[in-house]
N, C-alpha and C positions, 0 to 999 in steps of 0.2 A: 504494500500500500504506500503511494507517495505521499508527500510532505501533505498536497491540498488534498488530498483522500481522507487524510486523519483529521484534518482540519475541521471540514465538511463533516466528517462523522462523528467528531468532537460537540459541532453544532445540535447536529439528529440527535445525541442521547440526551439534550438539554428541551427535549421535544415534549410533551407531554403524548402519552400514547394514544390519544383518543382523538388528537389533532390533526388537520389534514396536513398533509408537508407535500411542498410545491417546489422544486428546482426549478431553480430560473440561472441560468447564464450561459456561457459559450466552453461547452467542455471541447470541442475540435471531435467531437462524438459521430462518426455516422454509422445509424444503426441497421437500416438498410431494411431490405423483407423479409430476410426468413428468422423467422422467429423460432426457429427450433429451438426446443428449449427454455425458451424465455414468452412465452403464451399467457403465463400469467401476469407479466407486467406491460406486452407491448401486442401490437396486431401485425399484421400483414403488407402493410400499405405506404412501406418508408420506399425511397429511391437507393436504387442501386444496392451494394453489398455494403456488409458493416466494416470498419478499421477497427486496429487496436485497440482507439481509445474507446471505441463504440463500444466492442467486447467491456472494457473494461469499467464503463459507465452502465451497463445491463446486469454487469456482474453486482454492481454497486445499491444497483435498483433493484434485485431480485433479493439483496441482505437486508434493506432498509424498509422497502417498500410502500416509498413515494408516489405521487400522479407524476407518470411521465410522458413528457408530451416532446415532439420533434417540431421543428419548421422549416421546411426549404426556403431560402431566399434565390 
């Protein structure tokens, strides 16, 4: 886990559990379509294939389990 992964997660445990928790920012994340795997946090319908950092923001979101939401610009 990187430096901003523990940071971020440092944040999430100061969560209260019943709370919604909403990531907002620019992780360099693409998550892509195939959601093998990851079905319970995301659908179908991203662009292209996922990168490293996608892998490792779905890994982030399937431990935490945030609303996660993409946007292509």
């Amino acid at each position: 886990m990187c430096a901003n992964q523990k940071r971020l997660q440092g944040t999430l445990d100061k969560v209260k559990e019943k709370e919604v928790t909403i990531l907002i920012g620019d992780f360099n994340a693409k998550v892509g379509s195939n959601n093998t795997g990851y079905k319970s946090i995301m659908g179908e319908h991203g662009l292209g294939q996922m990168n490293e950092n996608g892998e490792v923001f779905a890994d982030f979101c399937a431990k935490t389990r945030p609303l996660m939401f993409t946007i292509s610009t």
